[in-house]
Backbone bond lengths (Angstrom), bond angles and torsions (degrees), N, CA, C in turn:
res aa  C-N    CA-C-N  psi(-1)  N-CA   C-N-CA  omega(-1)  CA-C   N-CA-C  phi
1 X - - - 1.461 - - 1.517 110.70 -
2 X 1.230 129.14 160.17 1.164 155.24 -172.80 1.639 106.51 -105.99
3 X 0.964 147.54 118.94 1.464 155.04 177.03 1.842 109.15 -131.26
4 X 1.869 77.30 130.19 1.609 70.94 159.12 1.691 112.02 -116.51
5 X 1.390 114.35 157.14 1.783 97.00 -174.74 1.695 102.91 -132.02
6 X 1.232 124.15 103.96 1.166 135.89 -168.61 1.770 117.68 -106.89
7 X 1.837 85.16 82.78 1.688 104.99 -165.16 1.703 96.12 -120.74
8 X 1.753 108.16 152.27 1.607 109.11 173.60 1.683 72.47 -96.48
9 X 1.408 159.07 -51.30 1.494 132.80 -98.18 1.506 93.04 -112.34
10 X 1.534 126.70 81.57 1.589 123.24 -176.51 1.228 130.51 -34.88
11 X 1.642 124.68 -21.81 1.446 130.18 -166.13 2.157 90.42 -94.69
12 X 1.172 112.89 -33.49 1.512 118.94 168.25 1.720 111.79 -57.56
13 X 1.654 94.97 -61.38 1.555 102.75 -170.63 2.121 98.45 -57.33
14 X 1.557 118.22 -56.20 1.344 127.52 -167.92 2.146 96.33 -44.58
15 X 1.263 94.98 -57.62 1.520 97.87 168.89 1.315 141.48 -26.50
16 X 1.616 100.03 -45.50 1.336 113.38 -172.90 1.299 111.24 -112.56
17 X 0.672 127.28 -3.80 1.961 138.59 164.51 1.449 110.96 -86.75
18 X 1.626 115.57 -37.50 1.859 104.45 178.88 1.393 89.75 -87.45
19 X 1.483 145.48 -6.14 1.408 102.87 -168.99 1.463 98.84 -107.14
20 X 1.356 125.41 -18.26 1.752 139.01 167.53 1.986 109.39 -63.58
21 X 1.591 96.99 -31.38 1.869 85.28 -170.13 2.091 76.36 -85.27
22 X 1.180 109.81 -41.95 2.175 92.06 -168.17 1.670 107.67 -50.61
23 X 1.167 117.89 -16.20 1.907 131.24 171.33 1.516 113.97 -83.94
24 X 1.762 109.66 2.26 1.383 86.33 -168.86 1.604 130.91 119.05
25 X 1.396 102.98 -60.81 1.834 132.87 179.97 1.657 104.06 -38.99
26 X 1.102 108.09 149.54 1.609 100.70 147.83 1.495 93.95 -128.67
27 X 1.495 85.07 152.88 1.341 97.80 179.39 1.655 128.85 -135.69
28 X 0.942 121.44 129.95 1.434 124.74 -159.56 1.894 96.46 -114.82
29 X 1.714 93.40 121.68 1.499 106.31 173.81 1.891 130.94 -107.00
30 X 1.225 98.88 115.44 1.628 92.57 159.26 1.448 127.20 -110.05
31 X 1.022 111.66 135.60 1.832 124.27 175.21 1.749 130.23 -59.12
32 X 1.589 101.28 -19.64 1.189 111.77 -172.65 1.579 100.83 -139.83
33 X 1.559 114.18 -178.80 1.480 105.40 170.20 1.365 123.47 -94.63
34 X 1.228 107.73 -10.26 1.668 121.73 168.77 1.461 118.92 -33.78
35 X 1.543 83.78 -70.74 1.328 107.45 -179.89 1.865 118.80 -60.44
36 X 1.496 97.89 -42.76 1.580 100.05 -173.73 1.835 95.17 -67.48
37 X 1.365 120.68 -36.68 1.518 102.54 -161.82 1.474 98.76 -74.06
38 X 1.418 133.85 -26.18 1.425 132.85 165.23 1.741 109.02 -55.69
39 X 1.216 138.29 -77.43 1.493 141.29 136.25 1.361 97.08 22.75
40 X 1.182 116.67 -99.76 1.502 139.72 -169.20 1.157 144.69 -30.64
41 X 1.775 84.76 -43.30 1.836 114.16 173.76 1.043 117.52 -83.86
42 X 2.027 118.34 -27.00 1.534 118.83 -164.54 1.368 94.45 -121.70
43 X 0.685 135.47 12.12 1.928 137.08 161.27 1.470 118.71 -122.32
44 X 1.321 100.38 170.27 1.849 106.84 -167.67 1.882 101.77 -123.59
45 X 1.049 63.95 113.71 1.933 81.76 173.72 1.063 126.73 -131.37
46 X 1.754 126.52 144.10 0.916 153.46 -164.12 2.262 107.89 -70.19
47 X 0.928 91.82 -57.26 1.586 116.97 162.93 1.367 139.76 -167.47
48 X 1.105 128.52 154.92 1.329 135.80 -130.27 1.860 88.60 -133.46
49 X 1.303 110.82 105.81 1.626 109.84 158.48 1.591 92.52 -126.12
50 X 1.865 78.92 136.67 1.549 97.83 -156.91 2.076 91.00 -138.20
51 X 1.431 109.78 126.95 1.932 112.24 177.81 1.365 101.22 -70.12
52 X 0.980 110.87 153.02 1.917 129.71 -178.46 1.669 101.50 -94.83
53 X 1.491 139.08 -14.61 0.680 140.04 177.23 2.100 109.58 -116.06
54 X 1.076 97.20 79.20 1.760 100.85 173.94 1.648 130.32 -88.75
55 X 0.625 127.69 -177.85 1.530 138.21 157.97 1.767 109.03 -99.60
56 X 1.117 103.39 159.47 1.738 105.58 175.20 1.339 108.28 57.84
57 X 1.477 136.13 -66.79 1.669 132.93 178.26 1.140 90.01 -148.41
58 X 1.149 115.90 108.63 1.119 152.65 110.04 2.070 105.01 25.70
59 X 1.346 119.42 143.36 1.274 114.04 -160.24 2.038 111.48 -92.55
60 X 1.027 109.90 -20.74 1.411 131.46 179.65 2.051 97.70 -92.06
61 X 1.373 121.26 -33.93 0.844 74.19 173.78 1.837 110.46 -128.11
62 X 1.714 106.28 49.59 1.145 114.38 151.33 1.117 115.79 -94.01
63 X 1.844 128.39 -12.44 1.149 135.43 -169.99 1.907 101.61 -82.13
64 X 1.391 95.41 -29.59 1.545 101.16 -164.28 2.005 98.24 -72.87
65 X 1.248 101.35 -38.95 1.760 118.75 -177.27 1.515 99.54 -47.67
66 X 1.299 105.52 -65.49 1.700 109.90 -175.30 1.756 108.28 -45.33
67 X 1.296 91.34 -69.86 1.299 98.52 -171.39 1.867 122.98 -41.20
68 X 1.111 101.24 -40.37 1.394 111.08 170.67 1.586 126.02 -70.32
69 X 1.782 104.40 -11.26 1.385 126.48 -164.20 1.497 90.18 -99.29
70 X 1.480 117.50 -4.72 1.478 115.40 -161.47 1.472 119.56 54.12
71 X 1.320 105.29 58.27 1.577 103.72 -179.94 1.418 99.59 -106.04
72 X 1.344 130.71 116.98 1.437 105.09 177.25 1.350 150.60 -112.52
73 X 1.561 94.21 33.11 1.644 129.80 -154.46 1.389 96.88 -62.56
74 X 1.524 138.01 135.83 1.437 131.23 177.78 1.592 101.11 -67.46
75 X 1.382 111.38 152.97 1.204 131.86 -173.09 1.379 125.89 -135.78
76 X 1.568 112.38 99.13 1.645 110.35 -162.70 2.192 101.01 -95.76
77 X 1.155 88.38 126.27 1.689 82.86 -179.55 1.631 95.95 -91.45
78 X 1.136 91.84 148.05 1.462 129.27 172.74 1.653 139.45 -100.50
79 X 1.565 108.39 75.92 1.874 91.30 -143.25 1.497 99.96 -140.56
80 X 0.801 126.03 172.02 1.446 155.50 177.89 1.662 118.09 -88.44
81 X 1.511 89.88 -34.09 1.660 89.73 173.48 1.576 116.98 -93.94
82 X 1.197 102.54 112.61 1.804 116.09 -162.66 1.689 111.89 -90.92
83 X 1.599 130.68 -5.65 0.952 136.83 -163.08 1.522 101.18 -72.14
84 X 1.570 108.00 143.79 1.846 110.29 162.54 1.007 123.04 -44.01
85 X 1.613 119.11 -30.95 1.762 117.14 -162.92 1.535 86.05 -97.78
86 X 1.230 126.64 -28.76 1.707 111.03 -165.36 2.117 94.73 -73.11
87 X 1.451 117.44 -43.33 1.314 121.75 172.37 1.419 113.64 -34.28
88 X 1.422 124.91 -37.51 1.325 127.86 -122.57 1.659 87.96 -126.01
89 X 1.515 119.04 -29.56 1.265 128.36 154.09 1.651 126.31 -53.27
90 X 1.687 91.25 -48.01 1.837 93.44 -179.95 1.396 107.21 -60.30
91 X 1.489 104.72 -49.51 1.383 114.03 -155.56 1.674 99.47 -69.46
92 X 1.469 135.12 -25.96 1.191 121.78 161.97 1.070 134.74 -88.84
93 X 1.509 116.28 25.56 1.533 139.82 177.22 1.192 134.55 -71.65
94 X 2.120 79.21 -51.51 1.541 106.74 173.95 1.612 86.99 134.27
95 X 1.583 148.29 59.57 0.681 160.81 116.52 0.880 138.97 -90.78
96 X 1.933 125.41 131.99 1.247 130.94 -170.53 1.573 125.35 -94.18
97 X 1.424 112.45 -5.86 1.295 95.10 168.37 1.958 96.26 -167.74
98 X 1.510 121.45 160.44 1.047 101.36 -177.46 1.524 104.75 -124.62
99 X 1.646 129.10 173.44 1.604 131.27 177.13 1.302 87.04 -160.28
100 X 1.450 76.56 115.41 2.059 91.54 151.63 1.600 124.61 -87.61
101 X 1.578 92.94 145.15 1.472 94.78 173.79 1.464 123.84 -71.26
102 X 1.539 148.38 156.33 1.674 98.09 -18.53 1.252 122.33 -86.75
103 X 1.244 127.54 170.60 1.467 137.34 -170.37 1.224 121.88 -161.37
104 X 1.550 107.15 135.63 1.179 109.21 -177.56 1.765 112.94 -76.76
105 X 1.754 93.41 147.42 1.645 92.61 176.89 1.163 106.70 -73.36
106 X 1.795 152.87 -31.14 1.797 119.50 161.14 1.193 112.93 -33.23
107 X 1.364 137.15 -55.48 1.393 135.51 -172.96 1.756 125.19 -52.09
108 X 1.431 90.49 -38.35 1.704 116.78 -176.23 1.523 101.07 -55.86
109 X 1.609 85.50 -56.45 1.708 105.23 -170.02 1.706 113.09 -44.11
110 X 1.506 104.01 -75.55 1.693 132.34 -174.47 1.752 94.54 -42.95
111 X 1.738 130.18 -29.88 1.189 117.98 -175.81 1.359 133.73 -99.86
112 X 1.357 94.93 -10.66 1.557 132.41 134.92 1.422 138.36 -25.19
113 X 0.909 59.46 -79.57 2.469 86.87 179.78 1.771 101.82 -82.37
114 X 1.791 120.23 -26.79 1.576 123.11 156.80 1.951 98.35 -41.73
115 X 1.452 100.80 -76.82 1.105 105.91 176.73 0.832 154.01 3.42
116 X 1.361 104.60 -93.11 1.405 129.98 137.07 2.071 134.50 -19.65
117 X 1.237 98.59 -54.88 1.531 103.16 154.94 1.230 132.32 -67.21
118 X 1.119 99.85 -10.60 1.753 100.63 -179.45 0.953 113.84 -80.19
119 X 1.933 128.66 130.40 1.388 146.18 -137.39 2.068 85.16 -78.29
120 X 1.661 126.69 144.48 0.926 119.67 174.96 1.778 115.56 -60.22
121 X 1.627 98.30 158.06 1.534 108.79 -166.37 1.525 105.65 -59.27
122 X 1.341 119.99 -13.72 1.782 107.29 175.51 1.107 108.91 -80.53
123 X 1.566 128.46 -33.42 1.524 130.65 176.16 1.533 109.70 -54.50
124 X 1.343 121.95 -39.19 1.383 122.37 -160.14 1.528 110.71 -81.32
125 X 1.344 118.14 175.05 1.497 115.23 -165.74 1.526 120.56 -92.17
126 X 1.286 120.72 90.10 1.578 107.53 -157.52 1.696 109.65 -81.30
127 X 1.490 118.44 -30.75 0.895 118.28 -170.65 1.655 104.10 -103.26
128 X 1.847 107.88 141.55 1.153 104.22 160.19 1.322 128.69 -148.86
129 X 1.461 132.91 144.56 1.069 127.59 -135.56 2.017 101.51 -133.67
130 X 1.029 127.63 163.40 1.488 134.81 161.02 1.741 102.63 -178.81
131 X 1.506 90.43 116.25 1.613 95.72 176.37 1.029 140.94 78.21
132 X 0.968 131.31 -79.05 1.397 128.57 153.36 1.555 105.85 -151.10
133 X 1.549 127.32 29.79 1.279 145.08 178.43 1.590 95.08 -115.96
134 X 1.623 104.30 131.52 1.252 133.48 167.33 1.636 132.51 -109.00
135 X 1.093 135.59 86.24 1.430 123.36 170.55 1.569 120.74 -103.44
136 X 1.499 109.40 133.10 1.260 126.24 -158.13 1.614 94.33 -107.60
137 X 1.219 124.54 101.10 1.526 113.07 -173.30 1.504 106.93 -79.91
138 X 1.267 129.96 -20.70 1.256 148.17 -151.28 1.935 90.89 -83.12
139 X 1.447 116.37 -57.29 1.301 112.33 -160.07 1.835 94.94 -115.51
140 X 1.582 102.89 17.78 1.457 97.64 -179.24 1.411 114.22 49.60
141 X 1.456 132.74 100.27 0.947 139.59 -166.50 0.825 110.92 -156.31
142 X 1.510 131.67 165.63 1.801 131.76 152.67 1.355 102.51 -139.68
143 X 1.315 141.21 155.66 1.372 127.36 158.46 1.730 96.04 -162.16
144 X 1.401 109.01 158.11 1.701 129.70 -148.68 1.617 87.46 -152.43
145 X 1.903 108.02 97.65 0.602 88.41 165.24 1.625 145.38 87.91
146 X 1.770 86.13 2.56 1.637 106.83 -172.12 1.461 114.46 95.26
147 X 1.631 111.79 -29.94 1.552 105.07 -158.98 1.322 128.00 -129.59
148 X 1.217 114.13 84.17 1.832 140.00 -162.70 1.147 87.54 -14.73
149 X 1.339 88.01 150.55 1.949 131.64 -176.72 1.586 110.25 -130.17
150 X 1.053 119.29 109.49 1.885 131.21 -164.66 1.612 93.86 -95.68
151 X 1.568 102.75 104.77 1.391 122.47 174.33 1.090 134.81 -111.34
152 X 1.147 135.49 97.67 1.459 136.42 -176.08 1.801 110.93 -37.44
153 X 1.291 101.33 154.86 1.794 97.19 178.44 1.364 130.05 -54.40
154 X 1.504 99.66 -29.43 1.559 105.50 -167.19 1.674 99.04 -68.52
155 X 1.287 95.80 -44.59 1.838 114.42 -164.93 1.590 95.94 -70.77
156 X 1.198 128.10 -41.65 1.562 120.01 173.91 1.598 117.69 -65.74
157 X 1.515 116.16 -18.85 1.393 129.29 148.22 1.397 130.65 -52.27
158 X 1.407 109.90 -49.69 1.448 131.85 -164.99 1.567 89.16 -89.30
159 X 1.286 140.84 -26.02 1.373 129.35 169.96 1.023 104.59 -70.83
160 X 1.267 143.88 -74.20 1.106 150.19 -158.01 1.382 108.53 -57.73
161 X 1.085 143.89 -44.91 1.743 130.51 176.51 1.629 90.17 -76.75
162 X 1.021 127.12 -37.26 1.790 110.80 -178.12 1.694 98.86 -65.79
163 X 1.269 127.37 -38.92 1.263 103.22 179.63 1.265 136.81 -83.41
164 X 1.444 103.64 -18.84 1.983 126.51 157.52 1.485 100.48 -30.28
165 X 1.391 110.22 -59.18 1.032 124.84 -160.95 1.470 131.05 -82.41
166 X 1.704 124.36 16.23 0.986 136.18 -160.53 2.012 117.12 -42.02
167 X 1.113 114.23 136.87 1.813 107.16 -173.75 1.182 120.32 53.46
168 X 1.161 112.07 40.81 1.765 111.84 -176.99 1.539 100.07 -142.25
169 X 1.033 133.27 158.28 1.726 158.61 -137.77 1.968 87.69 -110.68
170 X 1.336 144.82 98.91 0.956 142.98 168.45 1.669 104.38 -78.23
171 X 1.322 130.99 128.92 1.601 109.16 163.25 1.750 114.58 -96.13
172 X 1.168 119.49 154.48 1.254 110.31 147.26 1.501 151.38 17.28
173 X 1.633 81.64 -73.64 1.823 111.76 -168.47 1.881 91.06 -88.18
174 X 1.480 119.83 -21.32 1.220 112.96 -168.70 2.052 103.65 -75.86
175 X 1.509 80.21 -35.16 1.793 87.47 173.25 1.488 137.67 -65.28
176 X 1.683 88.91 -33.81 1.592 89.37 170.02 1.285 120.44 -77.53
177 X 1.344 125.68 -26.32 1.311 140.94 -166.88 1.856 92.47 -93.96
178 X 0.573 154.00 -19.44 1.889 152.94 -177.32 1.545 112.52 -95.79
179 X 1.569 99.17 -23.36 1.915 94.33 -142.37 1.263 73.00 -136.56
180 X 1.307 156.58 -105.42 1.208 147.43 172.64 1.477 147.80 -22.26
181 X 1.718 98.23 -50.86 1.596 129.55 160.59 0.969 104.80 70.22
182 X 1.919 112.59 50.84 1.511 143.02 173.73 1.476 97.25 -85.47
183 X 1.388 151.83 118.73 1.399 152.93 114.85 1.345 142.36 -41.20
184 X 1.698 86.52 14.85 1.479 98.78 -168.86 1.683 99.58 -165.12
185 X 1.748 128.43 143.15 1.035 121.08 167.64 1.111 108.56 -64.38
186 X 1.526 118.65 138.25 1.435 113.29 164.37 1.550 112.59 -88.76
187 X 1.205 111.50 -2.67 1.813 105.15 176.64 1.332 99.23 89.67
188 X 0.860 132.69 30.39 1.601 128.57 164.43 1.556 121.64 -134.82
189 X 1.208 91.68 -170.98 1.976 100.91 -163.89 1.696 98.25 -104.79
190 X 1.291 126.42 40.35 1.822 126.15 -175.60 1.336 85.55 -82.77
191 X 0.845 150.90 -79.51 1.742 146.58 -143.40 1.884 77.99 -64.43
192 X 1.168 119.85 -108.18 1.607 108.76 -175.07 1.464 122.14 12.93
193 X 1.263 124.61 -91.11 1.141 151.62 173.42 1.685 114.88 -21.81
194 X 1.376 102.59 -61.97 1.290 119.98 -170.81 1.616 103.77 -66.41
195 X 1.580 125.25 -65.93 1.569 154.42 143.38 1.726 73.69 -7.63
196 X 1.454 121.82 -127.10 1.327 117.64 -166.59 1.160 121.20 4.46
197 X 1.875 118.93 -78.39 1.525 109.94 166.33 1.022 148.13 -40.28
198 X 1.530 93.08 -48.95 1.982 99.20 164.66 1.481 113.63 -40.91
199 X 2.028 113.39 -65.68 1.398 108.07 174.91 1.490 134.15 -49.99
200 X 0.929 105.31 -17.35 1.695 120.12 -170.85 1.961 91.27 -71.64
201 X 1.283 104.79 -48.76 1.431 113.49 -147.51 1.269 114.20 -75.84
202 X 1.882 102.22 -45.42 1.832 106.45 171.42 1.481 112.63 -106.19
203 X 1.784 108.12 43.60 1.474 110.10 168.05 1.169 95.54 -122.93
204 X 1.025 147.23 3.42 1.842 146.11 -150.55 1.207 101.25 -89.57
205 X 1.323 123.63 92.14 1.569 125.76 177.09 1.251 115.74 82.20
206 X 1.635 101.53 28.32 1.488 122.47 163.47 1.661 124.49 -114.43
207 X 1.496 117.24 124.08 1.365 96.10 167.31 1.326 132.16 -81.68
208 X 1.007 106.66 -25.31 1.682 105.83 175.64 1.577 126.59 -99.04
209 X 1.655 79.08 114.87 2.190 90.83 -173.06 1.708 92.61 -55.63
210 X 1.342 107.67 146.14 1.036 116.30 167.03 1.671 129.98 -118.64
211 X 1.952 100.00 -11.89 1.533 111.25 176.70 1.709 87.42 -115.46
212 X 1.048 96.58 132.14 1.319 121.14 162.10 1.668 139.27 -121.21
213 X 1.526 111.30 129.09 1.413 103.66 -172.62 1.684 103.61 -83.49
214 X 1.402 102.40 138.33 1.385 108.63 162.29 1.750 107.53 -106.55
215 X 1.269 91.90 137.46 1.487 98.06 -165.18 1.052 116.07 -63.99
216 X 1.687 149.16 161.39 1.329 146.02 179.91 1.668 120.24 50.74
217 X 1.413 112.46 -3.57 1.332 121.71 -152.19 1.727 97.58 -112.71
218 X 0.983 85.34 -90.36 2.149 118.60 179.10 1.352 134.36 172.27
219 X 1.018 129.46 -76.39 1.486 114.55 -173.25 1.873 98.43 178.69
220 X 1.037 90.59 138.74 1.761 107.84 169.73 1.452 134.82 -146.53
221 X 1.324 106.49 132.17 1.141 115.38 -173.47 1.401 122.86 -81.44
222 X 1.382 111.80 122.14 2.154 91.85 -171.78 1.774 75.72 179.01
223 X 1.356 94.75 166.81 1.530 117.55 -162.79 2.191 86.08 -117.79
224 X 1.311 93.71 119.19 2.014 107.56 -174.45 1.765 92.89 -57.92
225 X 1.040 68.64 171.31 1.783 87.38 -171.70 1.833 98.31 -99.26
């Protein structure tokens, strides 16, 4: 594979280049984001781990540059900032997968070579549809009906695995762990809460519920008979 690794922290970058070229990799380094979004745009790579914290541009929004450049090389960020909402930022940037620092390189590696297999972004399914509900993952969108629906990230999350999932029994534990990437109940009402809003939001001058609770179970998405 071909890698590009777009790190300022040299003892990180030295790290991840001897243990990727002893696998094989070559790997091509920039120090700043300048340089990596130049890198990025005029070379062909396998995958792209790129720090959220850069010099010159910034790592979220060299990720946002590409993406808009139509570059569509997967892109694993590499960061220090470990929070759900900072995750939930990359990943709606235009990033494909995230690792906090520190980390071991097996881990680096295995998410890597994930990467890497994954069928290119034109093959994959950007648009998705049930009923008269539209989501455009490509330009982030929702629309009901012709007429945009203003969704917070989490809730443009929580659509999207509910709509993966069309006629099928979602649980709970499947939500926190998909949509959150909780491994554990936290004892609260977030799946609830959120579920409510979502319905509130793409039913508004709709007749047909389209998320439905199944009782004792979880929730499903499907248009009633």
């Amino acid at each position: 594979m071909r890698l590009l690794l777009v790190e300022d922290d040299r003892r990180t970058a030295d790290y991840v280049k001897r243990g990727a070229t002893e696998h094989g990799h070559v790997v091509d380094h920039a120090s700043n984001g300048r340089d990596g979004l130049f890198l990025a745009t005029g070379g062909t790579y396998d995958v792209l781990i790129v720090d959220r914290m850069l010099p010159g541009l910034d790592g979220l929004s060299l990720v946002k540059s590409l993406r808009s450049a139509n570059v569509k090389t997967p892109i694993l960020f590499l960061t220090t900032m470990s929070g759900i909402d900072d995750r939930v930022e990359g990943l709606n940037a235009g990033g494909d997968d995230y690792l906090n620092k520190p980390f071991s390189f097996s881990e680096l590696l295995a998410r890597v070579n994930a990467l890497a297999r994954r069928p290119p972004l034109s093959d994959q399914q950007t648009q998705l549809r049930l009923h008269d509900l539209e989501m455009d993952l490509l330009k982030r969108t929702v629309k009901r009906g012709g007429v945009a629906i203003d969704l917070q990230p989490r809730e443009f999350q929580l659509l999207e695995f509910l709509m993966r999932r069309p006629n099928q029994v979602v649980t709970r534990t499947m939500l926190l762990e998909g949509v959150w990437d909780f491994h554990f109940d936290p004892k609260t009402n977030v799946v609830e809460t959120h579920i409510s809003r979502l319905r509130s939001k793409i039913n508004q001058g709709n007749g047909v519920e389209l998320i439905h609770t199944v009782r004792g179970s979880g929730y499903s998405m499907h248009v009633p008979d």
